[in-house]
Rosetta silent file (secondary structure, phi, psi, omega in degrees, C-alpha in Angstrom):
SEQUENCE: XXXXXXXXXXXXXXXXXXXXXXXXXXXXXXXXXXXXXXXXXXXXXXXXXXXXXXXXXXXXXXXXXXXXXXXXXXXXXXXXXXXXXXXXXXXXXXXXXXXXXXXXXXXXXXXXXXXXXXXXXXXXXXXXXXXXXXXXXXXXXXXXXXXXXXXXXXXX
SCORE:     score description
SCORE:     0.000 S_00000001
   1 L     0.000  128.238  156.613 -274.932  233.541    7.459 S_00000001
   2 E  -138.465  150.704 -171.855 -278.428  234.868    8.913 S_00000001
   3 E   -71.090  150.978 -179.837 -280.825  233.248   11.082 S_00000001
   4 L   -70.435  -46.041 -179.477 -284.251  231.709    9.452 S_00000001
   5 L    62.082   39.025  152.557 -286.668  233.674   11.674 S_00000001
   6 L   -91.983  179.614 -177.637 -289.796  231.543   10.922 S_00000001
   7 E   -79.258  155.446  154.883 -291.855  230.425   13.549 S_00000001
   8 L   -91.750  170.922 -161.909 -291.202  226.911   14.950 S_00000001
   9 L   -64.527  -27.885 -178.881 -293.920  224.307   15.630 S_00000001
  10 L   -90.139   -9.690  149.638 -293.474  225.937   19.258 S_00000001
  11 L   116.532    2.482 -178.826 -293.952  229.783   17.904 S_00000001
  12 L   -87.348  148.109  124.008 -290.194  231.041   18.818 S_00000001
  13 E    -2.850  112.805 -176.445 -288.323  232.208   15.976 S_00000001
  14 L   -77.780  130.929 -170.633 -286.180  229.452   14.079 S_00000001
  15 L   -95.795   -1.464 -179.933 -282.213  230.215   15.030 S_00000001
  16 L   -76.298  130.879 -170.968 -281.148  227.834   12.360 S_00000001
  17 E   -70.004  169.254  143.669 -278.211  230.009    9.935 S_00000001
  18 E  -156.684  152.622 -159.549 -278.439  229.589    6.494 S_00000001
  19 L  -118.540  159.233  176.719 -276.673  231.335    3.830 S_00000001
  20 L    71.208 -159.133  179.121 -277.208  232.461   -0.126 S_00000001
  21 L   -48.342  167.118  157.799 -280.424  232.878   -2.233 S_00000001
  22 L   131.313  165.046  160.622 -283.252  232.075   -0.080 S_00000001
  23 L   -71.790  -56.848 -168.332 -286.058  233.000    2.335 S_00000001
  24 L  -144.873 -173.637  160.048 -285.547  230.647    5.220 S_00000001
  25 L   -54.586  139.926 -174.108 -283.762  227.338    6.431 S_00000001
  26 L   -74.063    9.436 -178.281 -284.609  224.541    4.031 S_00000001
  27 L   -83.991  -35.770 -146.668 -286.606  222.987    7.111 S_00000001
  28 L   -98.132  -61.156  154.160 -288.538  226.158    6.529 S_00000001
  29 L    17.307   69.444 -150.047 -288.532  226.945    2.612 S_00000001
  30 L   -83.661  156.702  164.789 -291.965  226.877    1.061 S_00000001
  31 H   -54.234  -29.446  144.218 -292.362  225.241   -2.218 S_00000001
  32 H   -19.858  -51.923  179.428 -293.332  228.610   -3.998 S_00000001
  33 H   -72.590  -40.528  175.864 -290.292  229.849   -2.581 S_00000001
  34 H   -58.046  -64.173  159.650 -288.032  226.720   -3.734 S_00000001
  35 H   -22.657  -52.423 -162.708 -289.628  227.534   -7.345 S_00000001
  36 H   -87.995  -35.035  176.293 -288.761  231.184   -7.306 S_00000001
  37 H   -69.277  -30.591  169.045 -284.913  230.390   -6.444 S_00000001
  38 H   -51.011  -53.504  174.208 -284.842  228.044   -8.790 S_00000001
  39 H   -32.977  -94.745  152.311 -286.364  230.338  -11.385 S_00000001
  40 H     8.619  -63.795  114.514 -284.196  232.709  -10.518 S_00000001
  41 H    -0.784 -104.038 -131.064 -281.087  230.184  -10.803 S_00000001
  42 H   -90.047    9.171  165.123 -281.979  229.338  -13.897 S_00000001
  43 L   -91.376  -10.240 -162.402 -282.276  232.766  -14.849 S_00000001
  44 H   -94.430  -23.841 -157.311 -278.801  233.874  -13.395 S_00000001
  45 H   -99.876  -51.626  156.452 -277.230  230.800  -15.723 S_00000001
  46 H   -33.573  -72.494  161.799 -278.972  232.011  -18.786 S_00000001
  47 H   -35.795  -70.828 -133.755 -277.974  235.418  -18.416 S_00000001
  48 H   -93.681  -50.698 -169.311 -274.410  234.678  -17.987 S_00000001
  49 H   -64.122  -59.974  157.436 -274.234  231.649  -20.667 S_00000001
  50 H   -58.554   -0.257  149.712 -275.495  234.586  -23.123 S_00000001
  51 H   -84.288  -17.913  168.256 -273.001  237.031  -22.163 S_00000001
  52 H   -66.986  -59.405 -175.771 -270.215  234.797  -23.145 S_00000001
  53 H   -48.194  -56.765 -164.470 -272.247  234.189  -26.448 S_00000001
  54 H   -60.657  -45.470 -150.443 -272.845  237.984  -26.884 S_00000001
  55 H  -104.270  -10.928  162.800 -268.407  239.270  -25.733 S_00000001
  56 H   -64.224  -56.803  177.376 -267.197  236.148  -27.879 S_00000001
  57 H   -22.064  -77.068 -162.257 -269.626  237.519  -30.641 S_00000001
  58 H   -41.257  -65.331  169.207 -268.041  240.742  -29.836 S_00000001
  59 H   -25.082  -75.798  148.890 -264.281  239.676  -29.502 S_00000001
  60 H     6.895  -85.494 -166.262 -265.022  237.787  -32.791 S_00000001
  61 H   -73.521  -36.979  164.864 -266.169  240.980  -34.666 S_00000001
  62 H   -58.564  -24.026  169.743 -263.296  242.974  -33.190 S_00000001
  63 H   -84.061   -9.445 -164.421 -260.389  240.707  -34.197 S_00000001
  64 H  -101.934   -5.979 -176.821 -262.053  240.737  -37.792 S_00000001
  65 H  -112.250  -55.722  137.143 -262.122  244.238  -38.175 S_00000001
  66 H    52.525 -106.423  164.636 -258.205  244.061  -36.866 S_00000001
  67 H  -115.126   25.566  137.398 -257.303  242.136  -39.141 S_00000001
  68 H   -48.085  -59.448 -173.754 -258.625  243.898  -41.741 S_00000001
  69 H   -56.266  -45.316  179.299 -256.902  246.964  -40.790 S_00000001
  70 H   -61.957  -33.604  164.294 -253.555  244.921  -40.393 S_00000001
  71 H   -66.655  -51.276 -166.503 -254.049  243.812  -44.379 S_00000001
  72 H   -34.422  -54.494 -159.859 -255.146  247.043  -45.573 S_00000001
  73 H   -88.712   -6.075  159.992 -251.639  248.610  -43.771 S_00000001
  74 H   -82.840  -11.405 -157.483 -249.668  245.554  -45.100 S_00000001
  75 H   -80.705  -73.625  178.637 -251.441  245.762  -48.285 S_00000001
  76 H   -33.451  -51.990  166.395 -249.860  249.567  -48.656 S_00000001
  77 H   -65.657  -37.834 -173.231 -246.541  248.898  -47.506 S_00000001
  78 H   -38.700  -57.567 -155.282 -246.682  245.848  -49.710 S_00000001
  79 H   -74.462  -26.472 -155.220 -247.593  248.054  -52.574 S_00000001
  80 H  -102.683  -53.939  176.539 -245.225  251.161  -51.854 S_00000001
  81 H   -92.711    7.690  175.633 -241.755  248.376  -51.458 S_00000001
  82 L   -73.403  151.408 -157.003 -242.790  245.344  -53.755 S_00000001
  83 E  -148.640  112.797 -161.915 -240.230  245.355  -56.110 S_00000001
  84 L   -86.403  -15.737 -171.853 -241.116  243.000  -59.651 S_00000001
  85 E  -155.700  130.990 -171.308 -236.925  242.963  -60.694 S_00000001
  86 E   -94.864   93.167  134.458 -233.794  242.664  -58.844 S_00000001
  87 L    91.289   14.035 -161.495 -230.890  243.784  -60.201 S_00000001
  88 L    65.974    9.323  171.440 -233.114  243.308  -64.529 S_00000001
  89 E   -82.895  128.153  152.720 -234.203  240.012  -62.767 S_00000001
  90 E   -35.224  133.789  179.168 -237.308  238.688  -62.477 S_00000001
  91 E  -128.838  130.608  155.795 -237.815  238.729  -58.388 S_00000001
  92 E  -121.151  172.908  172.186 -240.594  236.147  -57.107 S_00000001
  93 E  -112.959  156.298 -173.787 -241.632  235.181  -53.928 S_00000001
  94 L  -101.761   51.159 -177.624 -241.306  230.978  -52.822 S_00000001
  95 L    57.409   55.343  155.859 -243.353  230.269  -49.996 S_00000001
  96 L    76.708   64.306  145.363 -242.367  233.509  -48.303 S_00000001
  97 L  -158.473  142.439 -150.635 -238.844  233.778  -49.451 S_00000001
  98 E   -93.456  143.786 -171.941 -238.037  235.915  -51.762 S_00000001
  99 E  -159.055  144.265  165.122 -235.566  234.523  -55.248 S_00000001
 100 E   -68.029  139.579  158.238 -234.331  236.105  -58.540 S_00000001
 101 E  -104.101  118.270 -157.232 -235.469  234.478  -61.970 S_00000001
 102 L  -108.200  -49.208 -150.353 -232.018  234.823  -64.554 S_00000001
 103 L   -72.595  169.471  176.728 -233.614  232.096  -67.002 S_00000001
 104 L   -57.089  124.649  170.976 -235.991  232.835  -70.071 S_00000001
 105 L    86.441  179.297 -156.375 -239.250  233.958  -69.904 S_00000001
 106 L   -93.620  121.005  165.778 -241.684  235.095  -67.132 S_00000001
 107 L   -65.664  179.542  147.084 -242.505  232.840  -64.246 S_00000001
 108 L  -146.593  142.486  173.629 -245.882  232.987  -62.831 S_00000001
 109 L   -26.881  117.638  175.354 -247.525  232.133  -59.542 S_00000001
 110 L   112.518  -33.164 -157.455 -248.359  228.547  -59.429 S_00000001
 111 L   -91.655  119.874 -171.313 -245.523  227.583  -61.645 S_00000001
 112 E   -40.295  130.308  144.825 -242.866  224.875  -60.307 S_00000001
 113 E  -113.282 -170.703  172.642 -238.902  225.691  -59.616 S_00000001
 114 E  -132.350  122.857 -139.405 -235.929  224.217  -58.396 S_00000001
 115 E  -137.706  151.388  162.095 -234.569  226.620  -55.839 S_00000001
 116 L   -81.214  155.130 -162.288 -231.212  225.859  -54.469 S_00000001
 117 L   -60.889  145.375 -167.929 -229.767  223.870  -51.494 S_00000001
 118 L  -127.690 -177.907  163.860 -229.968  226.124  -47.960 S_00000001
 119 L   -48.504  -81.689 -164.109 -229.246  225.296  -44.419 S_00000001
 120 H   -39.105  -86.883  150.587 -232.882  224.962  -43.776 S_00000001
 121 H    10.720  -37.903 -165.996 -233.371  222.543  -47.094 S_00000001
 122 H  -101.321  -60.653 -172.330 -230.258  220.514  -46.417 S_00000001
 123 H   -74.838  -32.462 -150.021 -232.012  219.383  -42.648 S_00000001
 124 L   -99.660  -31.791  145.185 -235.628  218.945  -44.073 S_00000001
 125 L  -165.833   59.552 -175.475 -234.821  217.313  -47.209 S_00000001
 126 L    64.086 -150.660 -156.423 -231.126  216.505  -47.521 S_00000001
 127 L  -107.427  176.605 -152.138 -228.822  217.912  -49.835 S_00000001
 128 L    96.622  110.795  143.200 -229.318  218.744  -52.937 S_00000001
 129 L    27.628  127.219  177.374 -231.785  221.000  -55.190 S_00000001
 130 E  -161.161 -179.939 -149.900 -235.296  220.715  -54.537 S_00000001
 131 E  -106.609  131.630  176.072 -238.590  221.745  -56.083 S_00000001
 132 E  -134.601 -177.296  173.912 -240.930  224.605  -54.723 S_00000001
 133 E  -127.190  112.696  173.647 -244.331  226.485  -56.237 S_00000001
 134 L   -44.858  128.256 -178.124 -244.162  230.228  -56.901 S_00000001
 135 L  -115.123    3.986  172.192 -246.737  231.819  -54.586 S_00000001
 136 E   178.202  141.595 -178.635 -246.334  235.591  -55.475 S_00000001
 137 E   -93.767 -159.178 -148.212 -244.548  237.600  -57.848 S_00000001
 138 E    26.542  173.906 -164.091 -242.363  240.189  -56.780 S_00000001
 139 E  -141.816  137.045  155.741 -240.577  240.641  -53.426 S_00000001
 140 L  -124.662   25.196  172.014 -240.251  243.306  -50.878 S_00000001
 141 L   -58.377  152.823  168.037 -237.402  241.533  -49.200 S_00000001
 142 L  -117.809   -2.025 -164.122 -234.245  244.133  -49.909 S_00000001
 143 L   -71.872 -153.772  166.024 -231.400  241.785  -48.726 S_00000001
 144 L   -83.006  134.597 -174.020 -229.401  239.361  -51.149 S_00000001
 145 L   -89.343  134.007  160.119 -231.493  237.248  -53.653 S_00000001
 146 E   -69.988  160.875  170.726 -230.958  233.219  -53.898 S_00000001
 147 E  -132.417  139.611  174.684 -231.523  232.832  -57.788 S_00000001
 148 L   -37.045  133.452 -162.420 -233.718  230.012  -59.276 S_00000001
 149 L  -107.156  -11.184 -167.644 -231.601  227.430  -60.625 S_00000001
 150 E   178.067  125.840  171.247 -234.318  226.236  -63.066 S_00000001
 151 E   -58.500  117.611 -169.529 -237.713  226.436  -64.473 S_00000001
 152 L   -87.810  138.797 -162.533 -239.669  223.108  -64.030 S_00000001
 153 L   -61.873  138.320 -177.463 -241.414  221.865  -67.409 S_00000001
 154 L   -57.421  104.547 -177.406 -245.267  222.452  -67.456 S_00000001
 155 L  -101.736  161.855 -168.607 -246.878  219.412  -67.479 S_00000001
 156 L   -81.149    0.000    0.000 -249.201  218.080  -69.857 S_00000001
């Protein structure tokens, strides 16, 4: 808070506080002056509303470069522990689980199986066998492989 200090209609010094941007008391305030805080304002809003544009921008380009880096270094390990046979098995991966192929011929990515029942499988869609889409060959899982129970016929 500081006092307006313009003259009054009686020539003393106005004692009314006022606080923030400004010149005087709004009793006091010329329009010129109302104008330049506004300006001023609407320069301060501007400013700010384009630094948020500009460190999202920023943010943005830093998560994308990221998660570049994070494929590149999964892309390497990928490449240095993917492993195309199991055991003289075909190994594919199932919507991020990894399975053996035993049956004839090659699968390939895109092509339907019948994967066997699991816990998970069993709650989501009861028991029984159920149908998935290869989505990459090889695996670089190392544990124990589920094995395909069946190739689904291509259709025509």
């Amino acid at each position: 808070m500081r006092p307006c200090g313009r003259p009054t209609k009686s020539g003393n010094p106005c004692r009314a506080q006022f606080s923030g941007r400004g010149f005087a008391c709004k009793l006091h305030t010329t329009d010129h002056e109302k104008t330049l805080i506004e300006a001023f304002e609407h320069g301060r809003r501007t400013g700010r509303e384009e630094e948020r544009t500009w460190q999202q921008r920023s943010a943005n380009t830093r998560i994308e470069q990221l998660e570049r880096q994070v494929r590149t270094l999964e892309e390497k390990l990928d490449s240095r522990d993917r492993r195309y046979e199991v055991d003289g098995h075909q190994a594919v991966t199932v919507d991020g689980y990894a399975y053996v192929w035993t049956g004839q011929g090659r699968l390939e990515v895109g092509d339907t199986v019948l994967l066997p029942e699991n816990y998970v499988s069993a709650l989501r869609r009861g028991p029984g066998p159920f149908p998935e889409t290869v989505t990459q060959l090889g695996t670089t899982y190392s544990g124990t492989h589920s094995r395909i129970i069946a190739k689904a016929p291509a259709d025509d």
